[in-house]
Short mmCIF file of the C-alpha atoms (twelve columns), coordinates in Angstrom:
data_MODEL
# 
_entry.id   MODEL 
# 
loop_
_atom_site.group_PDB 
_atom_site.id 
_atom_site.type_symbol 
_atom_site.label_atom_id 
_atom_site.label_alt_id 
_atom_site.label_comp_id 
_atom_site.label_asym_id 
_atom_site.label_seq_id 
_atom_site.Cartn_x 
_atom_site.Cartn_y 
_atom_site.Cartn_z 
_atom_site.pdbx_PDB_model_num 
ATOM 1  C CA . UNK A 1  0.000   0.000  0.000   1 
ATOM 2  C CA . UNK A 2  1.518   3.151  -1.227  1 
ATOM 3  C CA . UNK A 3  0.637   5.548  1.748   1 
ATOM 4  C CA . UNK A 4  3.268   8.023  0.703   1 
ATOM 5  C CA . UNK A 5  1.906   8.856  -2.326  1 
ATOM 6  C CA . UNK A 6  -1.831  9.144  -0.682  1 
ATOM 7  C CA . UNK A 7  0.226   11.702 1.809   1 
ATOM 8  C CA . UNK A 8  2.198   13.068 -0.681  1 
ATOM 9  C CA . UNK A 9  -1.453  14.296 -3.066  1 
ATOM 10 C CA . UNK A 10 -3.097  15.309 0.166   1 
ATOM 11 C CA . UNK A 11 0.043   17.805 0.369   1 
ATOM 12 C CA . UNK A 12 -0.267  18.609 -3.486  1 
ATOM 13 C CA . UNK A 13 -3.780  19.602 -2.963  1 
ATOM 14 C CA . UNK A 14 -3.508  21.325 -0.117  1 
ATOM 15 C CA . UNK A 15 -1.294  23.606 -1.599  1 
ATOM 16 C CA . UNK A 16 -3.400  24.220 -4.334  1 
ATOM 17 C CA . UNK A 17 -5.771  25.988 -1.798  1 
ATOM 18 C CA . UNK A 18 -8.725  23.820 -2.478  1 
ATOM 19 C CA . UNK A 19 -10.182 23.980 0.776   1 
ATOM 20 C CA . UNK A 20 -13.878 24.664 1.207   1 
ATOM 21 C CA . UNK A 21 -14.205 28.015 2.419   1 
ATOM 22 C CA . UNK A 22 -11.372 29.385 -0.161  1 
ATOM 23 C CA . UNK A 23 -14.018 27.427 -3.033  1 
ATOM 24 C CA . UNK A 24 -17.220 29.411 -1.377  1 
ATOM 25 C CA . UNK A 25 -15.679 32.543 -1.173  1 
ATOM 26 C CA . UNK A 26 -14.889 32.123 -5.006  1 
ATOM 27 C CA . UNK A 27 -18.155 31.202 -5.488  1 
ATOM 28 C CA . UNK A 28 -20.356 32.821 -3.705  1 
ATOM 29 C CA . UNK A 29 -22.680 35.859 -4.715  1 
ATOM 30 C CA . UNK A 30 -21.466 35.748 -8.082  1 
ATOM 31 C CA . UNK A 31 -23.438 35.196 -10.945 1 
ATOM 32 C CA . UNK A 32 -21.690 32.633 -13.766 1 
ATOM 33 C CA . UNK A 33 -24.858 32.948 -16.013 1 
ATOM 34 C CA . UNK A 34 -22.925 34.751 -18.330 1 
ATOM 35 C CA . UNK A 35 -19.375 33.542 -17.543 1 
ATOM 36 C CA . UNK A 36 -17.050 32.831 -20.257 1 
ATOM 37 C CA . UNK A 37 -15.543 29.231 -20.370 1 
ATOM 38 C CA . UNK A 38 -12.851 29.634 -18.768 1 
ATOM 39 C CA . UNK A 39 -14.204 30.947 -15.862 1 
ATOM 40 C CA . UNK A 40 -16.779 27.832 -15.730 1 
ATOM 41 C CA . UNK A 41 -13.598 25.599 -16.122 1 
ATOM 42 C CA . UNK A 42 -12.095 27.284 -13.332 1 
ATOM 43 C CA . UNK A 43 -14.958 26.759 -11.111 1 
ATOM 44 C CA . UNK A 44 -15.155 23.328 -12.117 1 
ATOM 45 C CA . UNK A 45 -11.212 22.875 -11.353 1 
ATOM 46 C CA . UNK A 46 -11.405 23.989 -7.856  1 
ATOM 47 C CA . UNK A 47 -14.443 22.074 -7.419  1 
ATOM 48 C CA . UNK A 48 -12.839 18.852 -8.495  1 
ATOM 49 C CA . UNK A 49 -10.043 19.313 -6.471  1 
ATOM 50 C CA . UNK A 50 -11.957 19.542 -3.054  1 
ATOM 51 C CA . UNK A 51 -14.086 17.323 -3.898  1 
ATOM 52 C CA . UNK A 52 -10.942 14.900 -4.390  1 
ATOM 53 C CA . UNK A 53 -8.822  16.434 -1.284  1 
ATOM 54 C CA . UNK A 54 -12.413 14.872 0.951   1 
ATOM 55 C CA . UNK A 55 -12.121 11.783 -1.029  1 
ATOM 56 C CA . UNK A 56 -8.447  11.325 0.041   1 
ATOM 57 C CA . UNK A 57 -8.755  11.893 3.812   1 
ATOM 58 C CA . UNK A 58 -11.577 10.059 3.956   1 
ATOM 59 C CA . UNK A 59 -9.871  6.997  2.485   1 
ATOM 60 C CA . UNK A 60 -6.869  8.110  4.929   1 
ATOM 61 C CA . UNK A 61 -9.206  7.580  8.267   1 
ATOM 62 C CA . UNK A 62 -9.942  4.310  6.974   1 
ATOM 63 C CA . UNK A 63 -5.952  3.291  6.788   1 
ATOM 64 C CA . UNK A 64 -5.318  1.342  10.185  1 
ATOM 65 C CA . UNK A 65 -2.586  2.853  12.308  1 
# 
């Protein structure tokens, strides 16, 4: 089991600043209806990325110690 390399993404994404409250701030009272794509794409991006960074330490708890 490769529990490095689980650490060692948790790190990655943490430093991409993808946790929730930095994703509502960037979100929040702002009206993508007419956003361009790349601003939808962005969105999505951060998204994806904290919705991975839960994945990861939720699979971490499970990891016996």
């Amino acid at each position: 089991m490769d529990v490095g390399g689980i650490s060692s993404y948790t790190n990655y994404l943490q430093s991409q600043n993808t946790s929730a409250s930095k994703l509502k701030e960037s979100v929040d009272g702002k009206d993508y209806s007419q956003a361009s794509d790349e601003e939808l794409l962005d969105v999505c991006k951060q998204f994806e990325s904290y919705f991975v960074e839960q994945v990861i330490k939720s699979m971490e708890k499970m990891i016996p110690k």
